[in-house]
N, C-alpha and C positions, 0 to 999 in steps of 0.2 A: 355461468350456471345460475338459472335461479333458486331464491332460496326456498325452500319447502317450507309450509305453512301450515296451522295444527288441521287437522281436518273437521276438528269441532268445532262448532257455533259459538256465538256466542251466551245463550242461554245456557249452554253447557259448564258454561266459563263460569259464568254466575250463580248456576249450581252446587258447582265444585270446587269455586274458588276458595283458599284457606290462607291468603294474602289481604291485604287492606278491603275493609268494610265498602258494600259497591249499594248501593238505595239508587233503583230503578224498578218504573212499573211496567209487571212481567209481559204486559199486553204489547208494549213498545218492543219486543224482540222480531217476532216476522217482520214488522217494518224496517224493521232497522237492517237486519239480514236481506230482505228484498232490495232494497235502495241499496247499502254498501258492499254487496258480496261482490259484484263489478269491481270495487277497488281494492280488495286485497293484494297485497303482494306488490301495488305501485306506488310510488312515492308520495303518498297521501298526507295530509297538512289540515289538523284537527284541531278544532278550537273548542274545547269545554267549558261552559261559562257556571261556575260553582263544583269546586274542589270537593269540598268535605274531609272527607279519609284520605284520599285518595285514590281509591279503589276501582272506577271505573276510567281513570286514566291510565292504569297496567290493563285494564279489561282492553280499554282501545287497541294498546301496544301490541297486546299481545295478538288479538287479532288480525289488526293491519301487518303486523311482521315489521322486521326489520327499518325496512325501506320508511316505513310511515312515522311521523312526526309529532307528537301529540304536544297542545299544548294547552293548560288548566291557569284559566284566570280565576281568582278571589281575590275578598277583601280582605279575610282574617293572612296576617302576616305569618302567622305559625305554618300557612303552607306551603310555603315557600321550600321548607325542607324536604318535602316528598317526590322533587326533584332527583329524576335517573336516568341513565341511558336512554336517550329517544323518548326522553319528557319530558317538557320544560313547562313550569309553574314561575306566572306571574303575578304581584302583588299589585291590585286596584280594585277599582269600581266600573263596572258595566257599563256605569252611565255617564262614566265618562267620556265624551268624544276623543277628547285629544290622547287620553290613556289607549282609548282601542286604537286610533291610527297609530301611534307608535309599533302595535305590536304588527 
């Protein structure tokens, strides 16, 4: 059985979210909804490059559902903790090459 998936958008999400702080500009939602709505509900594999709150890494989650993978690199080591279910948060630098192959 698959699993069922919220029927709101994402903008929705970011509306009404009242979980970790999410800083994204509001113009970038139709695109983002255009390009990913295809992948909901499939085994999706997201790479965030700057943490912050963590906030738009449950936005992802919760979106993609389940199935989907998210995962949030930074530098600052304090994010390390915002690590959950179907998020995993790695501690580096972007410009590192041998840091992003690893991941």
């Amino acid at each position: 059985m698959r699993a069922r998936l919220p029927t709101r958008g994402l903008r929705w999400y970011f509306d009404h979210n009242d979980g970790r702080l999410i800083h994204k500009w509001l113009h970038y939602f139709p695109i983002y909804e255009r390009h990913l709505r295809p992948l909901r509900g499939r085994p999706v594999r997201m790479l965030e490059i700057g943490v912050s709150h963590g906030g738009s890494l449950q936005m992802w989650r919760h979106y993609f559902g389940r199935r989907g993978r998210i995962v949030g690199i930074d530098i600052d080591p304090r994010v390390a903790a915002l690590a959950e279910p179907g998020v995993a948060v790695e501690v580096g630098d972007q410009s590192d090459g041998v840091f992003l192959a690893q991941l």
